[in-house]
C-alpha positions, 0 to 999 in steps of 0.5 A: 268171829265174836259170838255176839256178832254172829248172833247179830248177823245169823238173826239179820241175815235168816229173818229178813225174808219179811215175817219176823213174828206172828201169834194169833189168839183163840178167837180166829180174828185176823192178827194186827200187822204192823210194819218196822222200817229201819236202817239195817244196811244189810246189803253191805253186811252180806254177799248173799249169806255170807258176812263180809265185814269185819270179825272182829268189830262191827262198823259204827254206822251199823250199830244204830239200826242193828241195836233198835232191831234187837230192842224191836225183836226182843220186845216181839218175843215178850208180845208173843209170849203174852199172846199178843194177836200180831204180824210183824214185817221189818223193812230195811230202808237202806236196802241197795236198788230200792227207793223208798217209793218202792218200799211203800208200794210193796207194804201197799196190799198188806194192809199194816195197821201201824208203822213203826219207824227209825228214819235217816233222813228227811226223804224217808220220812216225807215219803212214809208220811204221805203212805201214812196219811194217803192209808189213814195208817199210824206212824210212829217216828220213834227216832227222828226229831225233825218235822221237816215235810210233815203238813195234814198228817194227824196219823203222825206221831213224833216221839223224839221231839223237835230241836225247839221244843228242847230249847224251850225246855232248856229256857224253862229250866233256866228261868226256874233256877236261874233268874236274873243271873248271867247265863253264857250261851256258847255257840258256833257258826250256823244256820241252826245254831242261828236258829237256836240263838234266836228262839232263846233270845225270843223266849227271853222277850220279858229279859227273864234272863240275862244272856251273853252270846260267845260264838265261837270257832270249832277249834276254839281254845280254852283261853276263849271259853275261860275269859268268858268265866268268873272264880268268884261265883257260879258260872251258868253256860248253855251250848247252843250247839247240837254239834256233838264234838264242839259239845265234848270240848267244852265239858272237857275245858269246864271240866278240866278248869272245874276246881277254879271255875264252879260251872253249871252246864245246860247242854244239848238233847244229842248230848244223852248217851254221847260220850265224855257226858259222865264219869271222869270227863264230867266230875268237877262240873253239873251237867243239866240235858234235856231229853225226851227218853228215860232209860237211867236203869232202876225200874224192874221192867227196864232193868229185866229187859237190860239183865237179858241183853246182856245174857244175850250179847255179853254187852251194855244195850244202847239208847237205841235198843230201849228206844226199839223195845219201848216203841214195839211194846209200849204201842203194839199194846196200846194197838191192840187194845184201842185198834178203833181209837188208837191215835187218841190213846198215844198218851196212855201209861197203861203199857209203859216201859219207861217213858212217858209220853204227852202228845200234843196236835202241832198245827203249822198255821194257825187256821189248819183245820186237821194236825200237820202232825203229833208231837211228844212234849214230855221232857226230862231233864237228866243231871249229872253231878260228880260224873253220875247222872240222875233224872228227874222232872 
């Protein structure tokens, strides 16, 4: 078996019993417990201790779950290594024979002062969000950019924000850079693609901008993308699409055709870390994404963190794995200093790993008394120009 996989799976398999990390101070108070829920699917990995799967290659819909809890571990070690006065329990929410409901009624009497989560679905996060607001705990969604189920929680954090908030963003870019130039919005069939279409055209009430929608079929040919272009000046194309591999097409068919056709491309939040977003896939065209993370490497603390990754598991860490460690850090630090007042604090940059965060309250009606929820409204634009990407504000 690889190294780096038995180091995965020996760490998953003996510290899954609940406590993963626990350091108390020299007062005596009872140390902070906070609670990580995420999928870590361990039930399919191991038939009692012994690994089943692949010694070679660990399955795709593993790696997700499993680098966040690299990033959640090795953040703990740093936590414990300054002292930090805390209990941690991990929670595996795809454990076979147990329902989410179970799940919270077993973190019931432990009494958590936060929750950090990677939700799959909207059924996780719907129940948790009710054992938060039912508990008056916080919960951090560090993931998950969806506000679906979510009403008169003000214990709710979103750090990834919703698909509207992004396009907001795409449209603020465009206006800025693009004013009164035509702008081709490439899209496909469906109800959030819909959704997407309509939320431009009702920014662009005041016709700051002037768009031309394409739909196109996921198959599409080059030849429906290049009639829709123009050799004779820039050609500025948003995909409206958050289907990744209708996104892949159409940089590769720009980028193929980019010596003919000078193209800036707008793309989707899902298209940070996809792949063919850099390099030789994406070095005739500029590529401009929204994104609500900043991990591009150059920071001493992120890079130290990624250096030890590295030591670690002989591998580039993933999005997921910072997204683990900024989350762990960034607001266990805050937590402990601002136990009493910790949800107005969310924004501080005291603790920062490498993003920073604006948290707006979201009130889905407008005579709501109380936040349904708290939303991130921190945006980066990463661009990538000649394959290397940059970020900038």
């Amino acid at each position: 078996m690889h190294l780096f996989i038995k180091k995965f799976y020996t760490c998953l398999a003996l510290l899954f019993t609940c406590i993963i990390a626990k350091a108390t101070d020299t007062t005596h108070k009872p140390p902070l417990r906070i609670a990580v829920l995420l999928p870590l699917n361990l039930d399919s990995a191991f038939n009692g201790y012994e690994y089943n799967l692949s010694n070679t290659r660990i399955p795709q819909y593993f790696l997700s779950g499993l680098d966040f809890y690299n990033g959640v571990k090795m953040a703990i070690d740093t936590l414990q290594s300054q002292g930090a006065n805390i209990e941690v329990w991990i929670y595996d929410t795809h454990k076979l024979n147990q329902s989410i409901q179970q799940l919270t009624d077993e973190m019931q009497p432990l009494k958590f002062s936060l929750i950090i989560a990677s939700f799959s679905t909207s059924a996780e996060q719907k129940q948790v969000s009710a054992f938060s607001a039912k508990n008056s705990i916080p919960v951090i969604s560090a993931t998950f950019p969806n506000d679906s189920y979510l009403e008169n929680n003000p214990f709710f954090i979103m750090l990834n924000p919703t698909w509207k908030t992004h396009v907001n963003a795409v449209y603020d870019y465009l206006l800025k850079n693009y004013k009164g130039k035509k702008v081709v919005l490439f899209t496909r069939k469906g109800s959030l693609e819909d959704r997407i279409s309509e939320e431009l055209k009702k920014l662009n009430t005041k016709r700051g901008i002037n768009f031309s929608t394409i739909i196109l079929r996921d198959n599409f040919s080059e030849a429906d993308v290049l009639t829709h272009l123009d050799s004779t000046t820039q050609n500025i194309i948003v995909c409206g699409t958050l289907y990744e591999s209708f996104g892949q097409s159409l940089i590769k068919t720009l980028n193929d055709h980019g010596e003919t056709y000078s193209t800036a491309l707008m793309g989707m939040p899902t298209w940070n870390g996809m792949e063919g977003i850099s390099g030789s896939s994406a070095d005739k065209i500029q590529i401009i994404i929204t994104s609500s993370y900043s991990y591009l490497l150059g920071g001493q603390f992120l890079d130290s963190v990624s250096n030890n990754y590295k030591a670690l598991y002989y591998s580039k860490p993933s999005d997921m794995f910072f997204k683990g460690y900024e989350t762990m850090y960034h607001f266990t630090k805050l937590l402990l200093q601002y136990a009493d007042t910790f949800i107005n604090k969310a924004s501080e940059d005291a603790y920062k790993f490498s993003s920073d965060y604006d948290f707006k309250p979201i009130r889905l009606l407008p005579t709501s008394f109380i936040p349904d929820y708290l939303e991130n409204k921190k945006i980066y634009y990463i661009r990538v120009i000649n394959g290397k990407p940059s970020i900038f504000y």
